[in-house]
N, C-alpha and C positions, 0 to 999 in steps of 0.2 A: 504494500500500500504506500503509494507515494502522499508526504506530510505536506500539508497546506504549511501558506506562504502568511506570517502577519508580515505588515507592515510598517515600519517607522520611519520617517523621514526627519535626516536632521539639517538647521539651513547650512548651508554652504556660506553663506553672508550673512549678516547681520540686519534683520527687518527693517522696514521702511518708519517703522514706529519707535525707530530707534538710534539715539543719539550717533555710535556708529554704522548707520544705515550704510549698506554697498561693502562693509569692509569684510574681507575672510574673517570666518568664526577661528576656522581652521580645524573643526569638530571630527573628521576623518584622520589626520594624524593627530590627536589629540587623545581620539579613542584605539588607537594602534598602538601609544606612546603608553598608555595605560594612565594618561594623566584624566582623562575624561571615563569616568567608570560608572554613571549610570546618565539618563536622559527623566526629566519632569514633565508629565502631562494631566492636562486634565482627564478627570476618569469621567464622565458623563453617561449616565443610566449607568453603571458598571460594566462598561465595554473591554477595560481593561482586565478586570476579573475573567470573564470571559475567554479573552485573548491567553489570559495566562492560564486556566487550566487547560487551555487546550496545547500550551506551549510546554506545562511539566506533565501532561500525560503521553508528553510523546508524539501525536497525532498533528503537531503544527511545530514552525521553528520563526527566529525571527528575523525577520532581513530590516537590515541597517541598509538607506538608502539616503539619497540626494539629488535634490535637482539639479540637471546640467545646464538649466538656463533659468529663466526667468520660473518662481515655482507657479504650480497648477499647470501653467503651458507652455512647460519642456517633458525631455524624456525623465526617466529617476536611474540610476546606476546604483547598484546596491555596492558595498563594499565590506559591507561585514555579517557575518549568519552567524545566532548564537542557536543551539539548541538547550540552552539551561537558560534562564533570566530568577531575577529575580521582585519581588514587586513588593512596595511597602507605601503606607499611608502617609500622606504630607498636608498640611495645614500650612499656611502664611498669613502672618496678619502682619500689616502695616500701619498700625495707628501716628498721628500728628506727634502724640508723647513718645514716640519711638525712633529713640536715634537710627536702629535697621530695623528690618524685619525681624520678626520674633517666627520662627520654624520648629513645628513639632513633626515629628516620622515615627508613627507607632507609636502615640501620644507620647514620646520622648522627646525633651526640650537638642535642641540641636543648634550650634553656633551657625551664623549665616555666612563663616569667612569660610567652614570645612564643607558645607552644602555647595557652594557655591565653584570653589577649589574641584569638587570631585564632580560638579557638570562644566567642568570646563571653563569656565569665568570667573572674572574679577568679580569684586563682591558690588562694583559701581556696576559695571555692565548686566550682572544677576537682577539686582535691583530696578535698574529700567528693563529688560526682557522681560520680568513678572509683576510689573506696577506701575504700569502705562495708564491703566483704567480703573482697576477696581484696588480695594486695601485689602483685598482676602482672597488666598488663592489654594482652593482644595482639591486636587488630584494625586496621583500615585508616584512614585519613583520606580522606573526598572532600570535592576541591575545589570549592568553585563558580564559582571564581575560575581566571586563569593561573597566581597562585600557586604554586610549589610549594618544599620546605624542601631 
């Protein structure tokens, strides 16, 4: 039986919503390098749940991908396949009285300079990627790594 494909796409650039808009993330050797060891998204209806028992039962793997041009209308190039991840709950809150983000992962309080460090950004550039719009940001962490917090 050949395993279905999830899918994650990570930017190659840095958003248009974002103070380094156009610049390389560099997110591909970053995650080769081992410096970039899990990716943050929102989990909406519990998709990711989903994604992931289908990914530790064996039955699906994950492709690490990118767009090669402009996203939604380019091709995507994959570059990395895990068949293990890992997934863990994340919380962000951003109140006015808070010097950074406050980050809980498995309701475990979590520094925003090591969160930020193991997706691959500075703790400025973490900060504008997840608090452009809203002061609360709840989705999952998956790991590509053993890692977990």
């Amino acid at each position: 039986m050949e395993k279905k494909k999830v899918i994650v796409t990570l930017c190659k650039k840095f958003p248009a919503t974002h103070p380094k808009a156009g610049v390389p993330t560099e997110f591909e050797s970053k995650l080769k390098s081992g410096t970039k060891i899990h990716t943050i998204r929102h989990n909406a209806k519990g998709v990711w749940d989903e994604r992931y028992k289908g990914i530790s039962s064996g039955r699906k793997y994950l492709s690490v991908r990118e767009w090669t041009g402009r996203p939604y209308n380019s091709e995507q190039r994959e570059f990395a396949r895990y068949e293990e991840i890992g997934l863990q709950r994340i919380t962000m809150t951003y109140d006015s009285s808070d010097a950074v983000p406050q980050i809980w992962i498995d309701d475990k309080r979590v520094p925003i300079e090591v969160v930020a460090k193991n997706d691959g950004l500075s703790v400025e550039d973490f900060i504008s990627w997840f608090f452009t719009k809203d002061n609360v940001f709840e989705g999952v962490v998956i790991h590509f790594t053993d890692f977990r917090y």
